[in-house]
N, C-alpha and C positions, 0 to 999 in steps of 0.2 A: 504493500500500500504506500502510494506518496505521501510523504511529510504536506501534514492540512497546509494552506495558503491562509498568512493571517492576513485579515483587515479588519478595517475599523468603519463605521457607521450609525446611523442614526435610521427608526422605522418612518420620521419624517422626510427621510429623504429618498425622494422617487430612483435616485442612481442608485441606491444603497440596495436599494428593492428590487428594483432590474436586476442586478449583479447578485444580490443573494439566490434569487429564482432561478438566473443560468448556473450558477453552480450547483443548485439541488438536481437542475434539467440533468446537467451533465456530467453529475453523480463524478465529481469534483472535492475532495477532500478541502475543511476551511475552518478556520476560526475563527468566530467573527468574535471582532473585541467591542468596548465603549469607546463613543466618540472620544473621551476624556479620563482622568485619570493613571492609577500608577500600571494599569495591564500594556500600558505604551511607552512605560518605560524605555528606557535603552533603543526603540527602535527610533528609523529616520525620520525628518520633518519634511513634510510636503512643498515646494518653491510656492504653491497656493495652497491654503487650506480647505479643501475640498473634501464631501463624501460622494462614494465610500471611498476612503484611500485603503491602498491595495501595498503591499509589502513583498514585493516580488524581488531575486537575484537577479544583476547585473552578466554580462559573460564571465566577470569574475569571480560569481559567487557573492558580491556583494550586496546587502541589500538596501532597496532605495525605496521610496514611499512613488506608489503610482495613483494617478486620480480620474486616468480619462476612461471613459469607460468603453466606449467604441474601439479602439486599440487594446484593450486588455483581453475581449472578447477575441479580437484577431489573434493576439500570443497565443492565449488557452487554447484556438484552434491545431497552433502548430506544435503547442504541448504536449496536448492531453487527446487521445484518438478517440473516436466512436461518438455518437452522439450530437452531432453535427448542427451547429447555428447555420452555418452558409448552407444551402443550395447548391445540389451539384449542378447545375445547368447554370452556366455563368451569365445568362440573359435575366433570372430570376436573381440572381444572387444578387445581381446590379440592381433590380426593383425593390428588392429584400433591403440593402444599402441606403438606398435612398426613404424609402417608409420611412428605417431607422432614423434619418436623419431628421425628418421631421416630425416626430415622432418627441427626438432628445429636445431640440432646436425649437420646435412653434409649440406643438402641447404642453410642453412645460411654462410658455407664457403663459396657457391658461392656469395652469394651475397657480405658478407667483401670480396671477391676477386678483384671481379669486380668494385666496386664501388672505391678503395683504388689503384688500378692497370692501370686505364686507364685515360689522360690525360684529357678528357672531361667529365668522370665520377668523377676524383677528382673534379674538378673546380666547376661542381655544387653542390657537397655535400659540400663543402667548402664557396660554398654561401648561401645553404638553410639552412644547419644544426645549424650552430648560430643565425639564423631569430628568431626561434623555443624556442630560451633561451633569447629571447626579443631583439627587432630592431629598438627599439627610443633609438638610439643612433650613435653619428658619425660617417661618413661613412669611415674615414679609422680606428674606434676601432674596426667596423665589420669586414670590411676585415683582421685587425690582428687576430680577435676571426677565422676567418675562417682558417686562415693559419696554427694557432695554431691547429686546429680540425684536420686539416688536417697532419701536423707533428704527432701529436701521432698516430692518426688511424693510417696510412701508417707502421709507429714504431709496430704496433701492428700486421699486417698480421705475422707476425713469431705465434703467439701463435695459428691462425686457420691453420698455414702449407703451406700460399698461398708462393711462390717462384717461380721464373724462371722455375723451375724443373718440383714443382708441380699444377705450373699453368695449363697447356693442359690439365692436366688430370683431373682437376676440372671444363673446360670449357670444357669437352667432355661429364664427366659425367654431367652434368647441360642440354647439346643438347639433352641425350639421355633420362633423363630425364622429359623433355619438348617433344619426340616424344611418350614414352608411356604415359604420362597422356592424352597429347592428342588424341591418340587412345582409351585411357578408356572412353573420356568424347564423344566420338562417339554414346557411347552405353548409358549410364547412367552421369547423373548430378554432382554425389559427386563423390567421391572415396569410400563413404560407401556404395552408391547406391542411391536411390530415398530420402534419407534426409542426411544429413552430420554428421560425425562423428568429434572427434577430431583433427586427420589425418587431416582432409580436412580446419579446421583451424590453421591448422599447417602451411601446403602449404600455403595457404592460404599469411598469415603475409610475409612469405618472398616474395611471389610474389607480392605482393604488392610494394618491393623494384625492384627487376629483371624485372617485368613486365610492371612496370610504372612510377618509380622514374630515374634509374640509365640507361643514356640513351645506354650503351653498351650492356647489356644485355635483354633489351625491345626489340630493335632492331631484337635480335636474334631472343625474343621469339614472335614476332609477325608476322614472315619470317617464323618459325618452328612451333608453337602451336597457330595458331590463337582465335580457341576455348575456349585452356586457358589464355589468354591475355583477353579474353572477360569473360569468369565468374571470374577471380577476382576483377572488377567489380561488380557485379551481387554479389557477395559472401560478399564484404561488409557491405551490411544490409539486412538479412534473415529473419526478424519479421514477415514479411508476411509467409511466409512456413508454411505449418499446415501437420506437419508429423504424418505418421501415423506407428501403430507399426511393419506392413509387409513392410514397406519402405527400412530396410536392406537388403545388402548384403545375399545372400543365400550357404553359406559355402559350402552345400549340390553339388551347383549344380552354383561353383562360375566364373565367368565371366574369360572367356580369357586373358583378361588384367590385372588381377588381379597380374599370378604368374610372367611374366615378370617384374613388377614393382619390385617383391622382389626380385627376379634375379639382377636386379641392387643396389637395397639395399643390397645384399650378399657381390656383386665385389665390392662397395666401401665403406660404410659405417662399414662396419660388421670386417675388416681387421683394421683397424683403430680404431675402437672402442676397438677390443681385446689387439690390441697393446698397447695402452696407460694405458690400466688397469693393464698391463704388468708394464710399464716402473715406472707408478704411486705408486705400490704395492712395485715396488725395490727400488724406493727413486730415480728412475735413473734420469739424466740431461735432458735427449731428447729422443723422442719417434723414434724408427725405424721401419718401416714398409715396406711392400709392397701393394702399391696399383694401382691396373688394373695392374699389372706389372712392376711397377715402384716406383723407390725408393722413400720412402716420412721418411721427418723427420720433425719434428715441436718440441715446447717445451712440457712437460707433460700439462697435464689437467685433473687435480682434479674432478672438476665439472662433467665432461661426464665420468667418470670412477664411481660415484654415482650413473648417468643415467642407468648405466649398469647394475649394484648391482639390480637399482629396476626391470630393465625388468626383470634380472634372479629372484626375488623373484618373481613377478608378473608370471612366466610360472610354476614355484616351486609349486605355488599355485593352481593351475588347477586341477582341478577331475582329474583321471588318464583319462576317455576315451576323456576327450575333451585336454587332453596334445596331448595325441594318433593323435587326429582327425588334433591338431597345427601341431606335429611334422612333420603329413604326408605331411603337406599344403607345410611347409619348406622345406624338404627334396630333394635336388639338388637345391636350389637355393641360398646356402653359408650359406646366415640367421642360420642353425642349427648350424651351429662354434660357436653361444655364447652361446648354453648351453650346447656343450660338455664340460665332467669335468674334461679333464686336459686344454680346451683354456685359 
């Protein structure tokens, strides 16, 4: 048996959650520690403070605090055998890639929206979220630890874009959202089909916030996606699933609800992503954009203008007939704006 993979984490954090769920999938030895305290002793300090940070060896053995969770998943691929995130059809794996990315990337503004926006949504993240970083201790230091959690996140929704403005359109796209997945899951289980791909623990992580932690958007999504309210649950711990290699997706001859979903990845993730790569690339102060038709501005962001860089080298990378086979999948559904080559 491998020596477990420690990290550390928190149940409020949708990465933490993703990442706990691929390792039960893929029955992956771990020890999951507290975000804080002496069990992190002696190990290394993250360059960002980030969950879940991941304590993985260097080529030399040595070890370093990892935080990204899309690249950690790629390692464990080349790791650990059997059980497989990617798709073997690299047409699907490139779709599989991209879900993911909006998935980490725009659902998660839904959830910093929601959670940081609504009166009874702050209050209990403000009560649970410093339990989490230890709670033997007085009860008006916790409530300051919470008020405190609660003043900077709040401080923070400027960097995902949430605002007055572009609030509606982040609770629209999140309804609309929540009605196609749950049409997908009519037909088939995952979003990759009969076993789960990365995508599907992509969603996953953050619905675990939206769907069960943050009582404004549970709400929603339990009124509108009951289905999916119910397999993230279920998506928690997959060790049982014994997939098999025809369990994907059939590109060939792919399901209905497929192109819709990227239909909405097109109208809001896809505008927003090109923009800030924009704004990022000129050094500029604030991201302009349109999205669904309305003006959005937020600060730049570094980090998803990388995300970008990789999906574009990851489709760069593609045989030509299986770019071909992408591009057609794309084609009227926005999605192909990021790798036209003047976007």
């Amino acid at each position: 048996m491998k020596t477990p993979i420690p990290l550390s984490g928190a149940p409020g954090s949708p990465y933490t959650r993703k990442m706990l769920a691929v390792l039960r999938y893929r029955r992956i030895p771990y020890r999951f520690l507290p975000p804080s305290g002496p069990a992190l002793k002696g190990l290394p300090q993250p360059k960002v403070s980030l969950l879940p940070t991941f304590y993985l060896p260097d080529e030399n053995g040595e070890l370093h605090a990892v935080t990204d969770s899309t690249p950690i998943i790629r390692r464990l691929e080349r790791e650990h055998e059997g059980r497989s995130l990617v798709p073997a059809d690299p047409a699907l794996a490139f779709i599989d890639e991209l879900i993911e990315d909006y998935a980490d990337e725009w659902l998660t503004k839904a959830m910093f929206h929601y959670r940081w926006s609504y009166e009874p949504d702050i209050a209990k993240a403000a009560a649970l979220l410093p339990c989490w970083r230890g709670f033997c201790i007085p009860d008006d230091e916790l409530a300051a630890r919470g008020r405190m959690v609660a003043e900077r996140q709040i401080g923070r929704l400027r960097y995902v874009g949430s605002n007055p403005g572009t609030g509606p359109v982040i609770e629209a796209s999140y309804r609309r959202f929540l009605e196609l997945f749950e049409a997908h899951l009519r037909g088939r289980p995952y979003l990759m089909g009969e076993r789960p791909g990365a995508s599907d623990f992509a969603a996953f992580g953050q619905l675990t916030q939206l769907a069960e932690f943050d009582p404004t958007p549970a709400a929603l999504t339990l009124q509108v996606a009951p289905r999916a309210a119910a397999w993230v649950g279920l998506m928690e711990d997959q060790s049982g699933l014994e997939p098999q290699a025809q369990d994907w997706l059939d590109l060939a001859a792919p399901p209905a609800t497929l192109k819709p979903l990227l239909v909405e990845i097109g109208r809001t993730y896809v505008p927003l992503m090109l923009a800030n790569a924009r704004a990022v690339a000129a050094g500029a102060e604030e991201v302009q954009a349109t999205v669904d038709g309305q003006a959005w501005r937020q600060q730049p962001f570094p980090y998803q203008a990388k995300c970008l860089k990789w999906l574009r080298e990851s489709h760069a990378a593609l045989d030509g007939e299986v770019r071909a086979q992408v591009d057609g999948l794309l084609a009227g559904t926005g999605c192909e704006a990021l790798f036209d080559a003047g976007a």
